[in-house]
Kinemage of the C-alpha trace (Angstrom):
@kinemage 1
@onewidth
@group {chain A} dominant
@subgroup {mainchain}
@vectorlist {calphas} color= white
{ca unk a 1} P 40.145 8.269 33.736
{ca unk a 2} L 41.227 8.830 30.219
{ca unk a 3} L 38.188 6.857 29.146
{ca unk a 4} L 36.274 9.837 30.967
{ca unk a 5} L 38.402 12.805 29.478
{ca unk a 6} L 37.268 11.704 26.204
{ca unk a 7} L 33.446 11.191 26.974
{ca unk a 8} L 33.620 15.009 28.553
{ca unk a 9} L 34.724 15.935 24.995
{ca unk a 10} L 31.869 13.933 23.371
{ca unk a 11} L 34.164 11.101 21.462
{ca unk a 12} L 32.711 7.451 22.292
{ca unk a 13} L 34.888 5.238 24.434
{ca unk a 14} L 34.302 1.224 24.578
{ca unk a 15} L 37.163 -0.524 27.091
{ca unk a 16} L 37.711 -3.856 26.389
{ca unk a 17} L 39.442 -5.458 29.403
{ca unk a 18} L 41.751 -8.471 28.171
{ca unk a 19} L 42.637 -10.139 31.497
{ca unk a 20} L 40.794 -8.873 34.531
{ca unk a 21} L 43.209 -8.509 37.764
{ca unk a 22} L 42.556 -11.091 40.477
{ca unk a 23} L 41.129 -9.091 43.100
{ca unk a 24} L 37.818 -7.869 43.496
{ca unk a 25} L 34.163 -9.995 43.314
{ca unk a 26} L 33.975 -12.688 41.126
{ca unk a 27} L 31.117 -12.149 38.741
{ca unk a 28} L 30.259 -14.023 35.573
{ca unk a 29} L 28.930 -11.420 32.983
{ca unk a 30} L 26.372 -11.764 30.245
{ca unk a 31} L 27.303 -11.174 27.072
{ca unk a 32} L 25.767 -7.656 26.901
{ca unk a 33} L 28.189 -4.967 27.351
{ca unk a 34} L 28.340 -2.882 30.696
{ca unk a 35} L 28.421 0.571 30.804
{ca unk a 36} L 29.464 3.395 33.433
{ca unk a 37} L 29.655 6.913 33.251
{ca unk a 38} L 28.725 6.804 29.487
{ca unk a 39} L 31.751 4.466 29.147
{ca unk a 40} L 31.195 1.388 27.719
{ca unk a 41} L 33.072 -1.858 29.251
{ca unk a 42} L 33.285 -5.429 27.704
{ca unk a 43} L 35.240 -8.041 29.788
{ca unk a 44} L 36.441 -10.394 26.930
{ca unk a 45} L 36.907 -13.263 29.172
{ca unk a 46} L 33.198 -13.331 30.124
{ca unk a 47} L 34.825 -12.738 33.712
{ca unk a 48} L 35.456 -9.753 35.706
{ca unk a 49} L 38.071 -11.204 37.958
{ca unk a 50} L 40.972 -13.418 36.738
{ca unk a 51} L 41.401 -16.923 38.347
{ca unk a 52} L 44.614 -17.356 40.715
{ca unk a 53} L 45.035 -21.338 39.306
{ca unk a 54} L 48.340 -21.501 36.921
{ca unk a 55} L 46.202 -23.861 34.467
{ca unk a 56} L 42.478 -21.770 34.564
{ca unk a 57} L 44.826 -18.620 34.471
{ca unk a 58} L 46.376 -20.062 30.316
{ca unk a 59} L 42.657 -20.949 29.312
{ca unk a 60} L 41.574 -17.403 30.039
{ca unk a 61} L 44.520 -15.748 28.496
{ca unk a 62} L 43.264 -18.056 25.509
{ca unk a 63} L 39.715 -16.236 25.891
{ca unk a 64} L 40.864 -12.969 26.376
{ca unk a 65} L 42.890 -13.239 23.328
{ca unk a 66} L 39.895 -14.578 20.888
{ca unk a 67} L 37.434 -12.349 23.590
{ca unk a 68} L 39.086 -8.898 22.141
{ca unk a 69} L 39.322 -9.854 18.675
{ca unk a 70} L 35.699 -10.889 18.255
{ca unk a 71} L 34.761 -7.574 20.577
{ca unk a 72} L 36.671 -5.849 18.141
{ca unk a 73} L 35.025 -7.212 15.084
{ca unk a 74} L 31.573 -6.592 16.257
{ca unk a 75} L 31.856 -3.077 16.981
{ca unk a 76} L 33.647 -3.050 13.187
{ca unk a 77} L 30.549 -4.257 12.168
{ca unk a 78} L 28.287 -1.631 14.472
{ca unk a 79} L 30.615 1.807 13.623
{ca unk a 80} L 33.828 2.753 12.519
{ca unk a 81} L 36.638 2.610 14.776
{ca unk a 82} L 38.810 5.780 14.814
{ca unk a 83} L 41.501 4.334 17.341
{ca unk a 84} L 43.230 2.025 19.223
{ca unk a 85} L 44.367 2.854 22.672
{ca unk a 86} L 46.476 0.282 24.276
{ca unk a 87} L 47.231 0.991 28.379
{ca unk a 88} L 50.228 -0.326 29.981
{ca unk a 89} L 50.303 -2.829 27.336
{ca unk a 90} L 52.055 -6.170 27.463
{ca unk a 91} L 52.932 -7.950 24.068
{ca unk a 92} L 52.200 -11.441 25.398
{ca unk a 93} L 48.860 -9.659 26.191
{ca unk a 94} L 47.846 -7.832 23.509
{ca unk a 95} L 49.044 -8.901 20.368
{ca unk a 96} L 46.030 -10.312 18.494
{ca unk a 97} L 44.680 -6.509 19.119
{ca unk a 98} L 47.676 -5.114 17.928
{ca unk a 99} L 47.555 -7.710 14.581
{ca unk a 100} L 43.864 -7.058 14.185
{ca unk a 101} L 43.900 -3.818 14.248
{ca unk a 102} L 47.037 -3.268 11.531
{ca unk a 103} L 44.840 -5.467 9.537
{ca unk a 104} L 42.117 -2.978 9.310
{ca unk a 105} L 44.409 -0.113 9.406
{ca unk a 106} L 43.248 1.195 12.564
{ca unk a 107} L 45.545 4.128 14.307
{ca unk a 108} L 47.202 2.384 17.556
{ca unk a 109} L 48.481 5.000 20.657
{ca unk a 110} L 49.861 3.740 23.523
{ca unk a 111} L 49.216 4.940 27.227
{ca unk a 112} L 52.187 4.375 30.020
{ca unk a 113} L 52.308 4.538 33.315
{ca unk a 114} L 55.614 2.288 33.853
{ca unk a 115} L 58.932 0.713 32.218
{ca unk a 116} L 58.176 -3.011 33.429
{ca unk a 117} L 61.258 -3.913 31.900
{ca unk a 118} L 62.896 -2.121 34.662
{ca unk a 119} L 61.320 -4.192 37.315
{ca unk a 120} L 64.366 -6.339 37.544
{ca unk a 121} L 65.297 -4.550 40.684
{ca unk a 122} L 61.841 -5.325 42.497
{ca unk a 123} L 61.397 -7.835 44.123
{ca unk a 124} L 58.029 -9.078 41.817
{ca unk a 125} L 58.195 -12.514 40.199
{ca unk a 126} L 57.371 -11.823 36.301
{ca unk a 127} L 57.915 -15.180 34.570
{ca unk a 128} L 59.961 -14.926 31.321
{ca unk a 129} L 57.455 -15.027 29.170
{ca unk a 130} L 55.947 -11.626 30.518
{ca unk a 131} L 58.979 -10.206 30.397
{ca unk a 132} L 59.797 -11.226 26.921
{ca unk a 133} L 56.366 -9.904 26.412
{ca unk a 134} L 57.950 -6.486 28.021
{ca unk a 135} L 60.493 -6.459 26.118
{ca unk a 136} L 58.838 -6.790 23.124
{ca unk a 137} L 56.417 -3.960 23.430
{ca unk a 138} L 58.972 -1.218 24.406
{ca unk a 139} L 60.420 -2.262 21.129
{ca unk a 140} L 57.639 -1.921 19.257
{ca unk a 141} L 55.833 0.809 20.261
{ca unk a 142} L 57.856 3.271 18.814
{ca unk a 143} L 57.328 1.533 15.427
{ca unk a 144} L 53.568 1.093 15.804
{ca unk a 145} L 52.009 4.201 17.617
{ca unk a 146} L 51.275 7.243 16.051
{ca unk a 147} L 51.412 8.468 19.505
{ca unk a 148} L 52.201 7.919 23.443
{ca unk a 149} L 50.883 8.861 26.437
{ca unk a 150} L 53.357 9.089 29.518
{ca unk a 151} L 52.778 9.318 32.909
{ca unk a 152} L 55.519 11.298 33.694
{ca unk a 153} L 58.771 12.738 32.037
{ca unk a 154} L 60.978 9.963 32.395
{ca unk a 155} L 58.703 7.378 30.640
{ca unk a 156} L 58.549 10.496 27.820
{ca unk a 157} L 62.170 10.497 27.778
{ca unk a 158} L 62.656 6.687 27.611
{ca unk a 159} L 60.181 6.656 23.978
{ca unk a 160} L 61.989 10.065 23.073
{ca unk a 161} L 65.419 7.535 22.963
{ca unk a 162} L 63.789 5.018 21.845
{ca unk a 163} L 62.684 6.909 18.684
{ca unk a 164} L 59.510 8.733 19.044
{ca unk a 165} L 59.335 11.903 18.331
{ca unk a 166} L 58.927 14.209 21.389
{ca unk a 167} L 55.906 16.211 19.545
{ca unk a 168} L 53.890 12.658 19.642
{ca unk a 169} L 54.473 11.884 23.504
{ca unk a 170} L 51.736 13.735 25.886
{ca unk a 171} L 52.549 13.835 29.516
{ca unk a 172} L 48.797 13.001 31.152
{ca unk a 173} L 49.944 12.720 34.525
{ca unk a 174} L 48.246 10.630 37.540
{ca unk a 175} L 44.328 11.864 37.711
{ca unk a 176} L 41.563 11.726 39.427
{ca unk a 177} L 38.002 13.036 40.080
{ca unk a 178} L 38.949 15.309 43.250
{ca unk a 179} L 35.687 15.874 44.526
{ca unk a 180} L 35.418 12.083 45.303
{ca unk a 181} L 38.160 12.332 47.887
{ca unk a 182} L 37.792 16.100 48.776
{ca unk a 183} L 33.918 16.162 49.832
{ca unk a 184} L 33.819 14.925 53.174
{ca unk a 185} L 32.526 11.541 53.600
{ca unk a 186} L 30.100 10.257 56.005
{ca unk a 187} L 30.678 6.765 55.465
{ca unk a 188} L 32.801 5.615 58.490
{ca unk a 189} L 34.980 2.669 59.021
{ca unk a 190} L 33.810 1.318 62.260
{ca unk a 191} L 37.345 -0.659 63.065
{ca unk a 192} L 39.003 3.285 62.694
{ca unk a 193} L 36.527 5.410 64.502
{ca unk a 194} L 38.282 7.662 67.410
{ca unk a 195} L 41.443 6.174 66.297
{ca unk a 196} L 44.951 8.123 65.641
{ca unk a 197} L 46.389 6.544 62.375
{ca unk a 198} L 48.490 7.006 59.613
{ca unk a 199} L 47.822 5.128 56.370
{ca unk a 200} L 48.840 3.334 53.233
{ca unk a 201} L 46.651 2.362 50.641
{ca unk a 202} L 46.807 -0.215 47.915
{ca unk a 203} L 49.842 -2.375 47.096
{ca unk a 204} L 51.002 -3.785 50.177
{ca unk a 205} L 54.697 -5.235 49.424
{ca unk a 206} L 58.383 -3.927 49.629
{ca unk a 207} L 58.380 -1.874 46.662
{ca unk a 208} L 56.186 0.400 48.566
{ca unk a 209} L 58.216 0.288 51.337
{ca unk a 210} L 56.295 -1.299 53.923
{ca unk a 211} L 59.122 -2.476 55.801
{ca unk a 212} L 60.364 1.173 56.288
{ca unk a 213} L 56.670 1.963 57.826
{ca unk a 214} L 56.832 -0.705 59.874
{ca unk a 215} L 60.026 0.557 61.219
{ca unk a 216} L 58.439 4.051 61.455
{ca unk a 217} L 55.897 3.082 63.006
{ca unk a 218} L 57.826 1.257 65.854
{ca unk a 219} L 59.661 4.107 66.281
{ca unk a 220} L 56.477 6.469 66.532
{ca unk a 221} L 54.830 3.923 69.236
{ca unk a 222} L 58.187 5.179 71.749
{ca unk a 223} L 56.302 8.213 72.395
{ca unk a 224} L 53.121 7.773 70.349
{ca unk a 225} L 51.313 4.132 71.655
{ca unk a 226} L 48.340 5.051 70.626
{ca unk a 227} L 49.237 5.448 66.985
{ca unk a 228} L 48.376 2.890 64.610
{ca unk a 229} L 49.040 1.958 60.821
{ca unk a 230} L 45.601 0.765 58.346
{ca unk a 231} L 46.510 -0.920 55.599
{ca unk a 232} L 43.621 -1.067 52.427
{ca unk a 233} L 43.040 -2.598 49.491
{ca unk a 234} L 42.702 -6.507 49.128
{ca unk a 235} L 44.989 -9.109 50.378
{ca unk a 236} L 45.605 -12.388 50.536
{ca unk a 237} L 45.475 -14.671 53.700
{ca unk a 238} L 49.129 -15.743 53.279
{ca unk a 239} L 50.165 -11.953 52.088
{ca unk a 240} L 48.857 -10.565 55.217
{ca unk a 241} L 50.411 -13.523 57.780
{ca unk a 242} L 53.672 -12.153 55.888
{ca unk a 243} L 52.620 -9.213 56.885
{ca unk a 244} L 51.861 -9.578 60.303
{ca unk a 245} L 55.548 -11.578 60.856
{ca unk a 246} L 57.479 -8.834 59.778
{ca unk a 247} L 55.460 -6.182 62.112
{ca unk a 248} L 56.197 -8.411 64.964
{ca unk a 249} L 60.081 -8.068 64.338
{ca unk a 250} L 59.414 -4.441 64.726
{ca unk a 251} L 56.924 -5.091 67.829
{ca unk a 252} L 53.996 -3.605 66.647
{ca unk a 253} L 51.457 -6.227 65.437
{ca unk a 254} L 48.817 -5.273 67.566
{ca unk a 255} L 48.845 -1.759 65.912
{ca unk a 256} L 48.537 -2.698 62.229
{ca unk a 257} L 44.847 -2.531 60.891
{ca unk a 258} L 43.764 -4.194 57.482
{ca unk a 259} L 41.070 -3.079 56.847
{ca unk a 260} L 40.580 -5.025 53.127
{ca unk a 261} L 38.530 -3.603 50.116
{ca unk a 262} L 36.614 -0.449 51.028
{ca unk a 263} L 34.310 1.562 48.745
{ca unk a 264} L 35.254 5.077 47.101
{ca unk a 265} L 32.987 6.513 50.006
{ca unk a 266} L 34.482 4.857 52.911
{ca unk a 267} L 37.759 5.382 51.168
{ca unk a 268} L 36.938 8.887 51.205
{ca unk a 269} L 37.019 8.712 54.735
{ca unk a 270} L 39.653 6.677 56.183
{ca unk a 271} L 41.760 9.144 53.893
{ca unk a 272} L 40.316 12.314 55.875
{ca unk a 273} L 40.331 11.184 59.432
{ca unk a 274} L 43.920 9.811 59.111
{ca unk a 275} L 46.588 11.987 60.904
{ca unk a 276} L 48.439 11.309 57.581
{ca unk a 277} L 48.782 9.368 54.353
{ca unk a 278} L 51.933 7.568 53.349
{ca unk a 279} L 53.285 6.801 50.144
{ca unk a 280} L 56.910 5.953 50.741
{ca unk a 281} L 58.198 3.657 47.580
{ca unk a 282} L 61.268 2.763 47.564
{ca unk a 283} L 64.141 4.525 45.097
{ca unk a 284} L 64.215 1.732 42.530
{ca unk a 285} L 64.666 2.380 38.405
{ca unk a 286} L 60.970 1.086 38.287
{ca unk a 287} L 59.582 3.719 40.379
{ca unk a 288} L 61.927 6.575 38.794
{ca unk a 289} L 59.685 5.705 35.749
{ca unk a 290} L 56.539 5.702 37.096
{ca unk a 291} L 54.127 8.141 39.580
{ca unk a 292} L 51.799 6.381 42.255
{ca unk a 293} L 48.300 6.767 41.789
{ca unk a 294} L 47.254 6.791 45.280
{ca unk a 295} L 49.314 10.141 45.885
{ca unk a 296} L 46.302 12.266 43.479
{ca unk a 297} L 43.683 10.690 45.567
{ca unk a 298} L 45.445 11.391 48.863
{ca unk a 299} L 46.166 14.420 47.841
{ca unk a 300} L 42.635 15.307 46.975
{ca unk a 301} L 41.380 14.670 50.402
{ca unk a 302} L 43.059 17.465 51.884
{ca unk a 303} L 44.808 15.137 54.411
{ca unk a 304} L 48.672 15.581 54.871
{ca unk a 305} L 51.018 13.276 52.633
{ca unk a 306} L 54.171 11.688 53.700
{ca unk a 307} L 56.402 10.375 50.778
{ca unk a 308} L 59.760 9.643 49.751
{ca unk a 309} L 60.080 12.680 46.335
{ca unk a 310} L 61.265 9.239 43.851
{ca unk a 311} L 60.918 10.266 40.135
{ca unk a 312} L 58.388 13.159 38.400
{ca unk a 313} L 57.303 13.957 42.435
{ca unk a 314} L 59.289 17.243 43.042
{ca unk a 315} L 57.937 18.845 39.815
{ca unk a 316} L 54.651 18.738 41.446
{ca unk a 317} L 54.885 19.049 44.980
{ca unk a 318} L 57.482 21.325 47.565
{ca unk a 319} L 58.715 20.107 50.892
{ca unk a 320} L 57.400 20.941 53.631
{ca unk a 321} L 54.503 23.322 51.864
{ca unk a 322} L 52.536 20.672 50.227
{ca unk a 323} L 53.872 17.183 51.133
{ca unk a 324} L 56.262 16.047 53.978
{ca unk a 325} L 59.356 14.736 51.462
{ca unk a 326} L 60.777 11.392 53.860
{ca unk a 327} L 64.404 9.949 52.570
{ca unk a 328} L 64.128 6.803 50.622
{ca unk a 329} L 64.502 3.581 52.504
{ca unk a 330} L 65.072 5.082 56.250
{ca unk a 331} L 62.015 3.996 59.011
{ca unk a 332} L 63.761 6.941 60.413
{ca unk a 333} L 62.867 9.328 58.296
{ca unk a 334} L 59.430 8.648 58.061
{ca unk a 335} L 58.854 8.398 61.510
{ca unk a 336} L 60.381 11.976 62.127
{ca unk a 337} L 58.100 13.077 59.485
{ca unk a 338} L 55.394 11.667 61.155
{ca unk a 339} L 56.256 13.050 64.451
{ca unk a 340} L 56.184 16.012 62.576
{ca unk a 341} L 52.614 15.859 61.877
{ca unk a 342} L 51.636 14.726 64.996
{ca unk a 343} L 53.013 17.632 66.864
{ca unk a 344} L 52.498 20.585 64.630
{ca unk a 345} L 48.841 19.341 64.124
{ca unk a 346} L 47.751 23.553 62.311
{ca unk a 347} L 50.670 23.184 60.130
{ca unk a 348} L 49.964 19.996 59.316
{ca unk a 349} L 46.694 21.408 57.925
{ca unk a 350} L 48.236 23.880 56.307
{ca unk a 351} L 50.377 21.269 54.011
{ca unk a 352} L 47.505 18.994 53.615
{ca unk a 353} L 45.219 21.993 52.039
{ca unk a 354} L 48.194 23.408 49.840
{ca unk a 355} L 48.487 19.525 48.697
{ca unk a 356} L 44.875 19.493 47.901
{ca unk a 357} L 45.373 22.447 45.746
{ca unk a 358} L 47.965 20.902 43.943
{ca unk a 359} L 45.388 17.940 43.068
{ca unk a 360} L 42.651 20.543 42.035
{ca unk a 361} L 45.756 22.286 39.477
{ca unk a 362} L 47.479 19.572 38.203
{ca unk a 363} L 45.640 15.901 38.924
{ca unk a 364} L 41.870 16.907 38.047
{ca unk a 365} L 40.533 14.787 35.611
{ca unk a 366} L 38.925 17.726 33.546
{ca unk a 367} L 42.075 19.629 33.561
{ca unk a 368} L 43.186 17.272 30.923
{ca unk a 369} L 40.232 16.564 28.663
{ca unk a 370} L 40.159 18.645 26.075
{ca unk a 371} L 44.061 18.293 25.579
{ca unk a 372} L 44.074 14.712 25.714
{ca unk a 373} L 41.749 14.866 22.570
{ca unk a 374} L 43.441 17.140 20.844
{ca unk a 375} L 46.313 15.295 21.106
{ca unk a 376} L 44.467 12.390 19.618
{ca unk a 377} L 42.296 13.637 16.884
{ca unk a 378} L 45.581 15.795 15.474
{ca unk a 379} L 47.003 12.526 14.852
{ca unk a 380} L 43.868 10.039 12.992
């Protein structure tokens, strides 16, 4: 998205992707770059999807490693380079960039979305050298960028401690192209035609709750059988056995849908026929940092949000006028919310449109554009 910002305000973009995620279709790329939307991508692994093996998984990191550093030089070679933008970075991850690039004097920013060094309270296994790596790049990137972008005011606040001055952090919150989610899509999901259902989208583990909507859900199904819970985004085999176990503790495995990876289009729609979206993290120092990218795009769709108000939340959105605000960690809660929405189905409405215009005022990728590169070009 901030790749797209600057395009809009005619200043080239190239993304180099270090280390692909692990979802997704496995593709081996030529060596010619690939571009989309004017954006130019260059997977320095030769890979767009990393493997899950421990041993393939310290070969690639070796690629990616001499991957961005010879991406790097080339383009030296083609143009100048004005900056540097590292996203979410991780030490371990990026360091030959970050050594390169003082080498030729090239301005570094940094882009933030979360305080991984905070994840100690989640339960996510980061191995010790990643959060080294963590720790390491918290460190340093008040001594290395000549500016930061933060996903919300906490993450500003945690550089403004650390030593950056609070004129060179930009708050660029969550964003997203609305009219993706907020034209109405006619590509169905066959599995959730003429189906009542509430849904979550992307990750599906405990630190976004998914126990509590299990329990929600159970209690819904007293007065609501017919209600079920879809579950998107990629998963695992074993991740969604897991899955299934826990819902039969709460006795309701025959109403949980995966439906796996969907396209933006039939994303589009699952998010508008729903009765209502979820996004119910857990209260956790992590997710104080942070802001969930899934809220702009359900948002955007116009559909009525349920979610627990953790973090920069409430200085977007009002309860009940724009979202349905659920306590942290209570299946209670969120199910009273949800019975909520299913029986006030014209006010429900109501808050799903006055969400939507809070994505068209505040999460629309163009709203940001020309102060995002402002904010960069006062600093080269």
């Amino acid at each position: 998205m901030l790749g797209r910002c600057l395009v809009e305000e005619n200043v080239g973009c190239y993304i180099c992707l270090i280390h692909p995620s692990t979802k997704g279709r496995d593709e081996t790329l030529s060596s010619d770059d690939q571009s989309v939307d004017g954006i130019t991508f260059f997977f320095a692994t030769g890979r767009n999807k990393r493997p899950i093996q421990r041993s393939a998984r310290i070969i690639e990191v070796l690629k990616g490693w001499f991957g961005s550093v010879r991406f790097l030089w080339r383009l030296r070679k083609r143009q100048s380079i004005d900056a540097i933008l590292l996203f979410t970075p991780n030490f371990v991850k990026v360091w030959p960039i970050i050594l390169y690039g003082g080498i030729l004097r090239i301005p570094l920013f940094s882009e933030v979305c979360e305080i991984r060094s905070s994840m100690v309270d989640q339960h996510v296994n980061v191995s010790t050298i990643l959060k080294l790596g963590n720790q390491v790049t918290e460190t340093l990137i008040p001594l290395l960028s000549r500016g930061v972008i933060a996903i919300s005011r906490p993450i500003r606040d945690f550089y403004v401690r650390k030593g950056v001055k609070k004129e060179d952090v930009i708050i660029i919150p969550a964003l997203v192209e609305t009219s993706q989610f907020s034209i109405e899509s006619s590509d169905k999901v066959p599995p959730l035609e003429n189906s009542r259902y509430f849904l979550s989208s992307g990750s599906l583990n405990e630190k976004e709750g998914l126990s509590y909507l299990l329990e929600a859900l159970s209690k819904l199904r007293e007065t609501h059988e017919d209600v079920s819970l879809v579950l998107t985004g990629g998963i695992k085999d074993a991740e969604q056995l897991t899955i299934i176990g826990m819902a039969k503790e709460y006795d309701v495995s025959n109403a949980i849908v995966f439906t796996g990876m969907l396209t933006r289009e039939e994303l589009a729609w699952a998010y508008q026929n729903a009765q209502g979206l979820l996004a119910c993290r857990v209260d956790s120092k992590f997710a104080q940092y942070g802001f969930p990218n899934k809220l702009v795009e359900y948002l955007a769709s116009g559909t009525p949000v349920i979610l627990t108000p953790i973090g920069d939340i409430g200085a977007y959105l009002r309860d009940p006028y724009d979202a349905y605000f659920a306590e942290a960690r209570s299946g209670e809660s969120i199910a009273v919310k949800m019975m909520e929405v299913l029986s006030n189905p014209n006010q429900a409405r109501v808050v799903g449109r006055s969400g939507q215009e809070v994505a068209f005022s505040h999460f629309e990728r163009r709203m940001h554009s020309r102060t995002l590169t402002a904010f960069l070009q006062d600093r080269l």
